[in-house]
C-alpha positions as CSV (number, residue, x, y, z in Angstrom):
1,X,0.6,7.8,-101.8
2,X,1.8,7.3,-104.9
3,X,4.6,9.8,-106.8
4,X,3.2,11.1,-110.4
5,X,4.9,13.5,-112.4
6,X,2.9,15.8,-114.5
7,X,3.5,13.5,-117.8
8,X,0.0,12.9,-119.1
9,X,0.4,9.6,-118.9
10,X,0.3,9.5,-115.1
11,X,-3.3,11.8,-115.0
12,X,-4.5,8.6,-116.1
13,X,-2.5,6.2,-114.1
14,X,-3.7,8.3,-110.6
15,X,-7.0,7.3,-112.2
16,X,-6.6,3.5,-112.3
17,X,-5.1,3.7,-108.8
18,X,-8.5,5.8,-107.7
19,X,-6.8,9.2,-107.3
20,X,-7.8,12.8,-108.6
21,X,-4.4,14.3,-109.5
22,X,-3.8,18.0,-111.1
23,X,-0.9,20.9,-110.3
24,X,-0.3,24.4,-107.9
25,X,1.4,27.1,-109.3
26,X,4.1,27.9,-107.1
27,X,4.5,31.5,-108.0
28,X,0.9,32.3,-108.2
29,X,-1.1,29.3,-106.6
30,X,-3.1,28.5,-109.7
31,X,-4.6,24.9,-109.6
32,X,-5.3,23.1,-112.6
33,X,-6.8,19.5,-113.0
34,X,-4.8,17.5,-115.0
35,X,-1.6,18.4,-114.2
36,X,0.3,21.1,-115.7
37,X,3.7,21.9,-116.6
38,X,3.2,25.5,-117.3
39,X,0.8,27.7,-114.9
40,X,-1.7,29.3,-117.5
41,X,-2.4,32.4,-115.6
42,X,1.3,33.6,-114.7
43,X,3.0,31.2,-117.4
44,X,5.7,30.1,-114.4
45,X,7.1,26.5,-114.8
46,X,7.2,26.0,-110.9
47,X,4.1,23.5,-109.8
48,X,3.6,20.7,-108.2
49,X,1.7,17.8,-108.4
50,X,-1.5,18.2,-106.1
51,X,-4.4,15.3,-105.4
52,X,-8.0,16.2,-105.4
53,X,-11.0,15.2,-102.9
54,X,-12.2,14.2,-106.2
55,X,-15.7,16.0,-104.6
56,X,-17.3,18.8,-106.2
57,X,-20.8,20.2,-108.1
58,X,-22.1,20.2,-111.4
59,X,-21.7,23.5,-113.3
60,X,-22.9,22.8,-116.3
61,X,-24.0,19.9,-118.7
62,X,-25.3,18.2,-121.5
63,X,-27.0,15.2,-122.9
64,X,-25.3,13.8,-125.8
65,X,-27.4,11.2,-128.2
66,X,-24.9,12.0,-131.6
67,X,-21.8,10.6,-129.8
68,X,-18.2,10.5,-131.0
69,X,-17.2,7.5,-132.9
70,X,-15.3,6.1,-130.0
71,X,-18.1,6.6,-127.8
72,X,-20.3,5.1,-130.5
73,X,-17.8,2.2,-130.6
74,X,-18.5,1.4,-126.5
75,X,-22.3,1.2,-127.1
76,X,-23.7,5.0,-126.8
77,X,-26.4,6.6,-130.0
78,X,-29.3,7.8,-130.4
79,X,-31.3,5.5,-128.0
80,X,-28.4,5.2,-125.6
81,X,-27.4,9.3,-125.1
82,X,-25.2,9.8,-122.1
83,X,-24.1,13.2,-119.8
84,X,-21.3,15.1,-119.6
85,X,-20.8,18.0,-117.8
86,X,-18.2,20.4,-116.1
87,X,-17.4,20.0,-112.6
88,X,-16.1,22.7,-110.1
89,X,-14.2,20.5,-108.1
90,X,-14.5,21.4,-104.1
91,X,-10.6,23.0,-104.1
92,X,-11.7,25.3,-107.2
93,X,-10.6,23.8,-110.2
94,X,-13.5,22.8,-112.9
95,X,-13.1,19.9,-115.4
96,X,-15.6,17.8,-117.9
97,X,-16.3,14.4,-117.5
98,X,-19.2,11.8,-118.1
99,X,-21.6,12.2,-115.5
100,X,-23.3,9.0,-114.3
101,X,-26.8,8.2,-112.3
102,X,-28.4,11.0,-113.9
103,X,-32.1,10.8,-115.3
104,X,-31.4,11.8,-118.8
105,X,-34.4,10.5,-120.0
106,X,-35.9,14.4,-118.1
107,X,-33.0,16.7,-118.0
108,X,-34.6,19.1,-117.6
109,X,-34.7,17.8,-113.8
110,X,-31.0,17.5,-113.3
111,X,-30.1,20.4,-111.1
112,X,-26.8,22.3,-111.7
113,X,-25.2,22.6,-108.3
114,X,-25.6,18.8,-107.6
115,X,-23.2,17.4,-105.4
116,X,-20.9,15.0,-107.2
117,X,-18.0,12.5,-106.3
118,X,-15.2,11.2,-108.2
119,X,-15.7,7.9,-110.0
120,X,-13.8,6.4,-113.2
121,X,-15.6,4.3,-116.1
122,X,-13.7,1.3,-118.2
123,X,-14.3,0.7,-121.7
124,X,-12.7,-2.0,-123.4
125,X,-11.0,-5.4,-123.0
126,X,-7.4,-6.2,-121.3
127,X,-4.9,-4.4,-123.6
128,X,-7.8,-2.2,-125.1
129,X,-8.8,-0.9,-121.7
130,X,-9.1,2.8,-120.8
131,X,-10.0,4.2,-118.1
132,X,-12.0,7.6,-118.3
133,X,-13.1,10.1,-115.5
134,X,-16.7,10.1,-114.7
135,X,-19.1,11.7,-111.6
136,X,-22.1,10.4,-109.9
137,X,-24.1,12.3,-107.0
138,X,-23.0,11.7,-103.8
């Protein structure tokens, strides 16, 4: 398993290598997803680096149609909207993320509580790539 530090930079590397990273609180046992260098319930500086199932359920969500200009930039608008919702990973933590293989077209059928795994999504060409965290059902 790979060593990452809880730079920034390596929430997104753990992603390229198909990993779910955040932090514990060693004082308190807070868990936070990304990574922390500073708990934010007890404000200790103690934590490590922890990796997620990367399983969890949808919490909450919305469909977005009026996109941010760099989504608008990958292809999303008005006739191309696209989910995002927060996810209460299995070990506790929640985080927001696009959420994928959902009917969006009826959302008023997608069912908070929906089982949902880890997947990433990658916009852009070779130097221009990024890699973003996503869900899907399982």
């Amino acid at each position: 398993m790979e060593n990452y530090s809880m730079n920034s930079n390596d929430f997104f590397k753990a992603l390229e290598d198909g990993a779910l990273i955040g932090s514990r609180c060693l004082d308190c046992g807070t868990m936070a997803v990304p990574q922390r260098q500073i708990c934010s319930k007890c404000l200790s500086s103690k934590s490590k680096i922890v990796h997620y199932s990367g399983n969890g359920s949808l919490s909450a969500f919305t469909v977005i149609s009026v996109p941010s200009m760099w989504m608008s930039e990958v292809g999303y608008n008005g006739k191309n909207p696209y989910c995002v919702g927060v996810v209460a990973l299995d070990e506790g933590p929640k985080i927001s993320a696009q959420i994928l293989d959902m009917d969006i077209s009826m959302p008023e059928n997608i069912q908070i509580g929906t089982k949902l795994t880890m997947t990433t999504v990658s916009h852009g060409e070779d130097g221009n790539r990024k890699i973003h965290l996503a869900f899907k059902p399982v």
